[in-house]
One Martini backbone bead per residue (centre of mass of N, CA, C, O) as a GRO file, in nm:
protein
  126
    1UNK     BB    1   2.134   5.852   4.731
    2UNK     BB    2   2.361   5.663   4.667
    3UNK     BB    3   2.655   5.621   4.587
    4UNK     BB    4   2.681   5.477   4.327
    5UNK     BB    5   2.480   5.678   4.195
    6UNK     BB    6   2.670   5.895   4.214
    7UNK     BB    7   2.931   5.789   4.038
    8UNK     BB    8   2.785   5.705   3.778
    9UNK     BB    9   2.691   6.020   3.752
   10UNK     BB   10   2.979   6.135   3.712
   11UNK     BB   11   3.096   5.956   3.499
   12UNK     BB   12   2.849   6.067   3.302
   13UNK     BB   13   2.967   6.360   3.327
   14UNK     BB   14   3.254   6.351   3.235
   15UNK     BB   15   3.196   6.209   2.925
   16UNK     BB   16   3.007   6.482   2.883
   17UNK     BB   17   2.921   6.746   3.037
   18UNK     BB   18   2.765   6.850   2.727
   19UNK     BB   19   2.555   6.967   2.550
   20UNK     BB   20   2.505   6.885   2.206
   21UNK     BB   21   2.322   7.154   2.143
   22UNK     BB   22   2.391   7.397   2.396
   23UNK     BB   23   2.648   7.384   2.589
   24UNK     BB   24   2.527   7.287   2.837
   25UNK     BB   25   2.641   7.188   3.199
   26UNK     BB   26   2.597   6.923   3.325
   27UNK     BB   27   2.440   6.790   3.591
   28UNK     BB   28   2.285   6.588   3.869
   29UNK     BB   29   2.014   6.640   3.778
   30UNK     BB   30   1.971   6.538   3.478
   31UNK     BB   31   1.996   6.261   3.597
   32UNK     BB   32   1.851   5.953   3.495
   33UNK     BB   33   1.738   5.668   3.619
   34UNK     BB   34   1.551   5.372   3.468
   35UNK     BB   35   1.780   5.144   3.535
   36UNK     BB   36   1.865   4.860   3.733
   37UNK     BB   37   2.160   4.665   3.732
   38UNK     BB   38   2.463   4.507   3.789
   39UNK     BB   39   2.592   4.527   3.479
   40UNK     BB   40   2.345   4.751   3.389
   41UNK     BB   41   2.287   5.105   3.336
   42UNK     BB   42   1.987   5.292   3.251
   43UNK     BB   43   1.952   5.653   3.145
   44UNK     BB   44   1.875   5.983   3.133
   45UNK     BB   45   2.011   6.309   2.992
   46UNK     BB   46   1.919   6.611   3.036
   47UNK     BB   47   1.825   6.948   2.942
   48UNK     BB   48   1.758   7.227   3.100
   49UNK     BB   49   1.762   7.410   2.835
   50UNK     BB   50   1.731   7.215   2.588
   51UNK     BB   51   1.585   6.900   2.621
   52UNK     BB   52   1.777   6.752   2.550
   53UNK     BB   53   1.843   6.397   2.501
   54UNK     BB   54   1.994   6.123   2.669
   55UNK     BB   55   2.106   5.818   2.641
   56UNK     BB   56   2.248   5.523   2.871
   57UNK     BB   57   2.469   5.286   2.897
   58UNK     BB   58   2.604   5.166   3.169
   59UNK     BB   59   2.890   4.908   3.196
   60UNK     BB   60   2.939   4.700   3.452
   61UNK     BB   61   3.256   4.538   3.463
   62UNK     BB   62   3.121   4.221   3.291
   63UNK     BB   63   2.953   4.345   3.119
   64UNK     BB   64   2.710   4.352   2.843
   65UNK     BB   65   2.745   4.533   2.536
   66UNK     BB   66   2.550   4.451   2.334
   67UNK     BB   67   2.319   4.451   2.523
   68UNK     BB   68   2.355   4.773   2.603
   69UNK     BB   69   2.233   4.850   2.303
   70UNK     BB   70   1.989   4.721   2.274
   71UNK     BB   71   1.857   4.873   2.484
   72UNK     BB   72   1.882   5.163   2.359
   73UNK     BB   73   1.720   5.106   2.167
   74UNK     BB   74   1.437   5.025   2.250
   75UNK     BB   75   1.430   5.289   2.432
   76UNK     BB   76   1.434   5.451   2.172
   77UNK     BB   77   1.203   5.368   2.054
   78UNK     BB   78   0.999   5.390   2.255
   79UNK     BB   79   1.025   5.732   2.247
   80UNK     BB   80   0.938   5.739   1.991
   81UNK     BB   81   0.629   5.621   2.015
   82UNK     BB   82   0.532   5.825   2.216
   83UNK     BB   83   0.570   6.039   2.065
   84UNK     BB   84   0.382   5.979   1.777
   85UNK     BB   85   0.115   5.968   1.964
   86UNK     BB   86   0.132   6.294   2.062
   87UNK     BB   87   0.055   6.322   1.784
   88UNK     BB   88  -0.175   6.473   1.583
   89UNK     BB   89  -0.362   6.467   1.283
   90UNK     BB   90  -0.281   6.800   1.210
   91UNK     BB   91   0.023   6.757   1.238
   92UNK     BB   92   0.064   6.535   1.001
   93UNK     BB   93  -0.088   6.677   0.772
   94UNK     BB   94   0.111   6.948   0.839
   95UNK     BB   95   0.358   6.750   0.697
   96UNK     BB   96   0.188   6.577   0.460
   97UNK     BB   97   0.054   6.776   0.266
   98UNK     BB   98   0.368   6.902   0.138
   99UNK     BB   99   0.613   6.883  -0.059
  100UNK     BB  100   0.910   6.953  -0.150
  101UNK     BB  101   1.049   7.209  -0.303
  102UNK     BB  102   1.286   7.353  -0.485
  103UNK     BB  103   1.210   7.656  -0.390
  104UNK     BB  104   1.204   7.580  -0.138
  105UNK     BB  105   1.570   7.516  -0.123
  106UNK     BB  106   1.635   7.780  -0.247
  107UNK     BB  107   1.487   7.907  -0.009
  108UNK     BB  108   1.724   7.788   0.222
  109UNK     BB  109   2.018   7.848   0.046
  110UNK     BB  110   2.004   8.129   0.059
  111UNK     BB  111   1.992   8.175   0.372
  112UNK     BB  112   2.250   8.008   0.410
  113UNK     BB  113   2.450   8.254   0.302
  114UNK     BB  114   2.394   8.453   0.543
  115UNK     BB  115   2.408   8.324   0.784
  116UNK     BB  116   2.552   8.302   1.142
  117UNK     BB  117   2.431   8.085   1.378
  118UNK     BB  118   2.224   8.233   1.506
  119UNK     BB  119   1.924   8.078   1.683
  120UNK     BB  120   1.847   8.275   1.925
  121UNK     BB  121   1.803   8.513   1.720
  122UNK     BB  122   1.599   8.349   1.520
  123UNK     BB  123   1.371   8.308   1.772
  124UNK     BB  124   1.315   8.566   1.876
  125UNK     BB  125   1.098   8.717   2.062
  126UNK     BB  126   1.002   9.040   2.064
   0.00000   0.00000   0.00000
């Protein structure tokens, strides 16, 4: 890794911190450059505990940040159609058998009536 690419990634984690998801502390391994141009690059920082993703576009310089915007933009689509494709047909049917029911509603707001927002606690596996 040249020293740029350590720079970029270091300005990347410092305006980023942490996961948004689960607020653990990105690391310089968490960052992927994905392109490199003189005045535009497109990265993706992972969380190494909840995987979840932020695409990342550092516009270096005199660099267009407009341009840099639609990068972005493409390359959320691009990973959006990826995921889509690895969808099987009888996961879209069990996503698509049945609409939400009012029922449905009332009881996803009992239960956040008493939640307490630990996820952890909530998906643990005995």
């Amino acid at each position: 890794m040249d020293t740029t690419e350590k720079q970029i990634k270091r300005i990347v984690l410092d305006r980023m911190e942490r996961c948004s998801v689960c607020h653990r502390s990105f690391e310089p391994d968490d960052v992927q450059v994905l392109s490199r141009k003189s005045d535009m690059w497109m990265l993706m920082v992972s969380c190494g505990e909840c995987h979840a993703r932020n695409f990342v576009a550092a516009v270096i310089g005199d660099g267009d940040a407009e341009e840099a915007q639609l990068a972005l933009r493409r390359l959320g689509e691009e990973h959006l159609r990826s995921r889509l494709e690895t969808v099987t047909e009888a996961e879209v049917e069990d996503i698509t058998s049945e609409p939400v029911s009012i029922d449905d509603v009332l009881e996803v707001h009992e239960f956040l009536k008493g939640f307490d927002g630990d996820f952890r606690q909530l998906f643990k596996t005995s």
